[in-house]
Backbone as CSV, one residue per row, in Angstrom:
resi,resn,N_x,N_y,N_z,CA_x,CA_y,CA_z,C_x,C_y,C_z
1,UNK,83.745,116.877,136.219,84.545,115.686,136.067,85.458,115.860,134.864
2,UNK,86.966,115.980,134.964,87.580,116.229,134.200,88.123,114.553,133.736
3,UNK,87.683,114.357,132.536,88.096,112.682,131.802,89.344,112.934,130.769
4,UNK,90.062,112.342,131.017,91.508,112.544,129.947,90.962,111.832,128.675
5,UNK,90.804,112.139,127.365,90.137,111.419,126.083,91.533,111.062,125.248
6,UNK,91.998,109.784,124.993,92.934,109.877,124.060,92.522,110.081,122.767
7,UNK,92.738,110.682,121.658,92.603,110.918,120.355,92.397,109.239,119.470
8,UNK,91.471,108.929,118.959,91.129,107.582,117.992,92.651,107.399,117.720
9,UNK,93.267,108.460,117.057,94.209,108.396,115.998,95.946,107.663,116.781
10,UNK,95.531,107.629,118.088,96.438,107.513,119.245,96.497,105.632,119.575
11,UNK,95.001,105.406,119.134,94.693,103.848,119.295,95.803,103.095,118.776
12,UNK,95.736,101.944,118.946,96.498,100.714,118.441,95.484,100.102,117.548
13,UNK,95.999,99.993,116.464,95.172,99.350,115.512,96.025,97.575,115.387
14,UNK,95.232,96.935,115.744,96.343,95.788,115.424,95.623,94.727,114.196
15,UNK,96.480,94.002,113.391,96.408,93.389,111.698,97.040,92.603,112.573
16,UNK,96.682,91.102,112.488,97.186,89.977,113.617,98.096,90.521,114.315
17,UNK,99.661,90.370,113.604,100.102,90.568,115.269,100.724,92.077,114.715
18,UNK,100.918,92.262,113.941,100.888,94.023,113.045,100.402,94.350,114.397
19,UNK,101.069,95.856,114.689,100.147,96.717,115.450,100.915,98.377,114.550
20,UNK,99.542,98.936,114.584,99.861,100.534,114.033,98.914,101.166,114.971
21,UNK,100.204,102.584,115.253,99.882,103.739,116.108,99.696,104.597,115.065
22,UNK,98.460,105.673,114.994,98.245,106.391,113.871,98.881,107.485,115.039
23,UNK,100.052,108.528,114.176,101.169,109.656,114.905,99.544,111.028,114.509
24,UNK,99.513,110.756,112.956,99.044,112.311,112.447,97.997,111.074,111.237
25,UNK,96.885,111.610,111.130,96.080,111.612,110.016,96.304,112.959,109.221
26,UNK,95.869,113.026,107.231,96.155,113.950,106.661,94.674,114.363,107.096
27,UNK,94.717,116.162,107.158,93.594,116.964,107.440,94.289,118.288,107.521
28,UNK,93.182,118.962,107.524,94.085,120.638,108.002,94.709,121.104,107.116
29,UNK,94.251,120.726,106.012,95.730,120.938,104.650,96.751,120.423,104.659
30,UNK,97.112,118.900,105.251,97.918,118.322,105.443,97.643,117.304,104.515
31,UNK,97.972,116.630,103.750,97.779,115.210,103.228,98.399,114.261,103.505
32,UNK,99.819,114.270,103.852,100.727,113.198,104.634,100.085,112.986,106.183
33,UNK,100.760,111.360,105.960,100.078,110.376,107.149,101.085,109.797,108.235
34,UNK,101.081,110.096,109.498,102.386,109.160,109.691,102.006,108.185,110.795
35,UNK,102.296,107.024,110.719,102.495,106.240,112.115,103.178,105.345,112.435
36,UNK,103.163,104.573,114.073,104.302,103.895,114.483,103.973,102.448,113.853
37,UNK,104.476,101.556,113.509,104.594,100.050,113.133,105.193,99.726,113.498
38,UNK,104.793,98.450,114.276,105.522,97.132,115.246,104.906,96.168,114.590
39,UNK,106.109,95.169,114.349,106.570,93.851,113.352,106.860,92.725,114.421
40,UNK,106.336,91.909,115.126,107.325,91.186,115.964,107.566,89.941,115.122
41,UNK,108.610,89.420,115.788,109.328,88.594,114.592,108.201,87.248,114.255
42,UNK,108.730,86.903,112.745,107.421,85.898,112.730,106.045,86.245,111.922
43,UNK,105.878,87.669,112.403,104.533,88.247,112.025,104.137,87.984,110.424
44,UNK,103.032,87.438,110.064,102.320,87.501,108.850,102.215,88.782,108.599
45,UNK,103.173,89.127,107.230,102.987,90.518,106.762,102.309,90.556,105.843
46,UNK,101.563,92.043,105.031,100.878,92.220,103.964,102.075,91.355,102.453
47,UNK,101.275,91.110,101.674,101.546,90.622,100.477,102.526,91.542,99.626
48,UNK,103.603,91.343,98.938,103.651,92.673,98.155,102.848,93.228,97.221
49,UNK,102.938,94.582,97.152,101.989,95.403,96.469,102.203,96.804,96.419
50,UNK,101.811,97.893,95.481,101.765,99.030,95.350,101.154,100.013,96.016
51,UNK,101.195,101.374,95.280,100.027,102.259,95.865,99.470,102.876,94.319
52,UNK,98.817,103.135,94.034,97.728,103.841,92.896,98.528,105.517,93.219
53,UNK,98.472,105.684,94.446,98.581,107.425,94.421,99.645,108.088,95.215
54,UNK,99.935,106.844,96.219,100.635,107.056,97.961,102.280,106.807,97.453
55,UNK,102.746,108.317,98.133,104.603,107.500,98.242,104.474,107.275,99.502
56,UNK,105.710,106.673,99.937,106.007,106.337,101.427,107.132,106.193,101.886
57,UNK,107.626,106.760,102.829,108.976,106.497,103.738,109.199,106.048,104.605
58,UNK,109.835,104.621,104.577,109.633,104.257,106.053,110.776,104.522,106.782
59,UNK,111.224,104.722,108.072,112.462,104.858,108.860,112.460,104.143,109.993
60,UNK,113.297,103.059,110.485,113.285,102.209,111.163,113.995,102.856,112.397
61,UNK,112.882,102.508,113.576,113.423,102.934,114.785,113.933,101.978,115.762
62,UNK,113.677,100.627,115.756,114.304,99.462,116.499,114.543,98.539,116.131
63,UNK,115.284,97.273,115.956,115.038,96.487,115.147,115.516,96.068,113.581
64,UNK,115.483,95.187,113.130,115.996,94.881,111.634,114.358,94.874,110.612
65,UNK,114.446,95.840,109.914,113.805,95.974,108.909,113.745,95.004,107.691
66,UNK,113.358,93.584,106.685,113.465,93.784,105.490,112.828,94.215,104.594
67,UNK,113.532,95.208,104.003,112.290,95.897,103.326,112.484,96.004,101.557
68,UNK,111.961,95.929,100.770,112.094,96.181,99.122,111.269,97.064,98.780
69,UNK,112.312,97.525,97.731,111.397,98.613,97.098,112.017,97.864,95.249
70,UNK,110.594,97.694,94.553,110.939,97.247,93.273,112.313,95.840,93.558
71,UNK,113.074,96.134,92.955,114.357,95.103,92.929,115.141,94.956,93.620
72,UNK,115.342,96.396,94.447,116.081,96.038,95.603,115.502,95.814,96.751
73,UNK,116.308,94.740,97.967,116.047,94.422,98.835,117.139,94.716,99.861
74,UNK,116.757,95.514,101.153,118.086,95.858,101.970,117.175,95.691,103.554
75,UNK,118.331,95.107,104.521,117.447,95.037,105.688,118.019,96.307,106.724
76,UNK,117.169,97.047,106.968,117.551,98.608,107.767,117.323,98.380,108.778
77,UNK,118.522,99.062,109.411,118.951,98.933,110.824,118.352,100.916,111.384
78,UNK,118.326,100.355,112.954,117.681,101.453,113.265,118.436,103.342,112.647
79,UNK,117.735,103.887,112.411,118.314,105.324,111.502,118.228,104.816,110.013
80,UNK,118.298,103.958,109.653,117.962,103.918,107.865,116.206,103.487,107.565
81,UNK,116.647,104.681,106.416,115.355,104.720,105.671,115.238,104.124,104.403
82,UNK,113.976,103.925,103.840,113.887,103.876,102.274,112.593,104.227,101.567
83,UNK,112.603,105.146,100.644,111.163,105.493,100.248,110.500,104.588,99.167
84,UNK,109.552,104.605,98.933,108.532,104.083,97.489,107.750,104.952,96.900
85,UNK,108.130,104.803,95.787,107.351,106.122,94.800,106.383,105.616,94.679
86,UNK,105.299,106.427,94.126,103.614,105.543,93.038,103.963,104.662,92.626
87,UNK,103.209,103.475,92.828,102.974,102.274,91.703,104.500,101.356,91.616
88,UNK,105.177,101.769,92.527,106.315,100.790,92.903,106.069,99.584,93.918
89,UNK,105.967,98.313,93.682,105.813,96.705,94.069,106.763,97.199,95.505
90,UNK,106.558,96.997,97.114,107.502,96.804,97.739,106.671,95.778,98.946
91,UNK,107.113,95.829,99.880,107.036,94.925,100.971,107.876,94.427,102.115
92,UNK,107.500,94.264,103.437,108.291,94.064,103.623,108.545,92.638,104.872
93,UNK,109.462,92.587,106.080,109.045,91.199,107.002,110.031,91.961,108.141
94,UNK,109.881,90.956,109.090,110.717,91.077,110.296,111.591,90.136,110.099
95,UNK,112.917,89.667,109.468,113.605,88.689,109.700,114.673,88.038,110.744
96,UNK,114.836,89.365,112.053,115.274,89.156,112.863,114.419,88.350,114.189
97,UNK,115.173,88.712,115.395,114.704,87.944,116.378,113.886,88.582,117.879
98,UNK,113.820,89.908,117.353,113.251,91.181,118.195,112.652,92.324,117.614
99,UNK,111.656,92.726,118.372,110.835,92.939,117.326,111.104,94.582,116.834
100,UNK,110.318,94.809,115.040,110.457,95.898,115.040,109.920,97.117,115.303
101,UNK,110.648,98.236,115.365,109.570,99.621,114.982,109.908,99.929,114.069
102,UNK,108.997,100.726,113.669,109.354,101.866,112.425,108.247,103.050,112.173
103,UNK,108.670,104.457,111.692,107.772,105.140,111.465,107.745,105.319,110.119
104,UNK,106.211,105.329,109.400,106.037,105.273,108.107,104.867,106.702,107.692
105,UNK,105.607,107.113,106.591,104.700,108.258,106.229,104.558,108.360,104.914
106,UNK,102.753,107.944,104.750,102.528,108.576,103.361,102.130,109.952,102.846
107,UNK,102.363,109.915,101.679,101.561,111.337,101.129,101.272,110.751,99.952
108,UNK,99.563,111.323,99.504,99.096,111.579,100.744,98.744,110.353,101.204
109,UNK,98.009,110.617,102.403,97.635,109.672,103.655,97.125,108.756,102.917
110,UNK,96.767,107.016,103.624,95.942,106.445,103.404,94.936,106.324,104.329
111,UNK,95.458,106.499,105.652,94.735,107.068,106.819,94.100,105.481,107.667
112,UNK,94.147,105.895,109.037,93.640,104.868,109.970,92.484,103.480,109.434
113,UNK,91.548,104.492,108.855,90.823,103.698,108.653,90.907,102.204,107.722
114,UNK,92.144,102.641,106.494,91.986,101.100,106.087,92.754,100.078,106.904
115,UNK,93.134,100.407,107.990,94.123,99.446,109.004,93.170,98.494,109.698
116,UNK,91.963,99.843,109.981,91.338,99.358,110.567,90.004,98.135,110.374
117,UNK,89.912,98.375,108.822,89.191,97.826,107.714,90.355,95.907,107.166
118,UNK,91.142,96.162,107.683,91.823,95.109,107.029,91.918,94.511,108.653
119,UNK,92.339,95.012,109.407,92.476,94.375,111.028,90.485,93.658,111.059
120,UNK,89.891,94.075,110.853,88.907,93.848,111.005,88.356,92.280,110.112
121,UNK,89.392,92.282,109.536,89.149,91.244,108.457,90.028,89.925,108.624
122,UNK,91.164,90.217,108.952,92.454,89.448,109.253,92.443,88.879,110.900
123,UNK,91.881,89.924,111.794,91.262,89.267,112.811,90.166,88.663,113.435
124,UNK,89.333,88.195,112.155,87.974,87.434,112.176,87.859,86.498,113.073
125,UNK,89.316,85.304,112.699,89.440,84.409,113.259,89.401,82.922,112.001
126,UNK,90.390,82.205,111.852,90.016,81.583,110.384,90.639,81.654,109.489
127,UNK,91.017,81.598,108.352,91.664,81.783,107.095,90.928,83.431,107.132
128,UNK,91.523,84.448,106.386,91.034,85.766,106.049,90.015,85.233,104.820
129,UNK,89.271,86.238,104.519,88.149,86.035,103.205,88.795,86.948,102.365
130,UNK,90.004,86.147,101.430,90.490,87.122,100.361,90.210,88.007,99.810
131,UNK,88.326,87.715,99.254,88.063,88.552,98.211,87.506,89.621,99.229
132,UNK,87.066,89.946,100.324,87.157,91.368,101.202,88.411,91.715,101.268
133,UNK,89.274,91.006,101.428,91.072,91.520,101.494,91.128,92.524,100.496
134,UNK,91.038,91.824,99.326,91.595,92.176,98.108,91.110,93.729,97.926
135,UNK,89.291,93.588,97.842,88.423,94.497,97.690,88.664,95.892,98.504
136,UNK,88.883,95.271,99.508,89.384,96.218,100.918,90.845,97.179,100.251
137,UNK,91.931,96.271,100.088,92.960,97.246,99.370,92.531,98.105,98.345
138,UNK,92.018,97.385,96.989,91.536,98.080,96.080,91.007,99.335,96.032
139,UNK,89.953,99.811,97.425,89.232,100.810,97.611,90.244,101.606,98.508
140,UNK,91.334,101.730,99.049,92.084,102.285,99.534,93.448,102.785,98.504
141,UNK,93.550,102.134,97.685,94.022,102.618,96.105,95.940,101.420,96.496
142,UNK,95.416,100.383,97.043,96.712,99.365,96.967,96.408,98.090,96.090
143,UNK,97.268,97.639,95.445,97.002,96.755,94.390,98.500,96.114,94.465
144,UNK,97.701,94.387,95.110,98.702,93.691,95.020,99.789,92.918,94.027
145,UNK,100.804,92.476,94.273,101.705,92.270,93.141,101.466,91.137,92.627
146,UNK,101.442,91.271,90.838,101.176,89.671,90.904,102.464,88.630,91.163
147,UNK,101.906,87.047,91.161,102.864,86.416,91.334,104.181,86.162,90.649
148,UNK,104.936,86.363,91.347,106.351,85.921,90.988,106.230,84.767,89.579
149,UNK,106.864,84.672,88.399,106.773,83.999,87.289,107.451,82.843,87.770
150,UNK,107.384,81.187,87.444,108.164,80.192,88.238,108.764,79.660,86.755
């Protein structure tokens, strides 16, 4: 009996309405991570926040991007990119009316699993339980931004 197995890394991980396709986990002497992200419009996105260790590039494949990195804010249209170094505040939303893609790659990886660790949390059902949120980033080396000064 020949069974076709898709690869874990192939799954849809979905963060409410977030969905991530893991492309490549780092392994093999690889440390960069890449996968697909779909934004549909509307979607509750992550908070802004950093990385402890991770840069990242994202490149938008459908769709209007807004995305910041530190101070600037630019909304990328499909073919534009923008990276984030270590310990740079960014974030980002869907502000259009269809939804987005984009492929995002860290180095190194942060890898499937905290998607799957935060989807797991965010899709409880309920208000999320912050302090697993929080805890959850923390151990994946993301640290959210504090609040805006009023």
């Amino acid at each position: 009996m020949n069974e076709t197995i898709t690869p874990a890394v192939l799954d849809v991980i979905r963060v409410g309405k977030l969905e991530i396709r893991y492309l490549n986990e780092s392994g093999n002497g690889c440390q960069m991570g890449c996968f697909e992200m779909c934004v549909p419009p509307g979607s509750n996105v992550p908070p802004p926040h950093s990385h402890t260790a991770n840069e990242e590039i994202v490149y938008v494949l459908e769709g209007t991007l807004r995305y910041s990195v530190g101070s600037e804010t630019r909304d990328l249209q499909p073919g534009d990119s923008m990276a984030t170094p270590c310990g740079v505040v960014h974030g980002f939303s869907n502000p259009g009316d269809v939804a987005v893609r984009a492929l995002v790659i860290n180095s190194p990886d942060i890898g499937a699993q905290y998607f799957r660790e935060v989807g797991s949390i965010i899709n409880a059902g309920g208000p999320p339980d912050k302090a697993k949120l929080m805890a959850t980033m923390q151990k994946f080396g993301l640290v959210p931004a504090a609040p805006a000064a009023k």
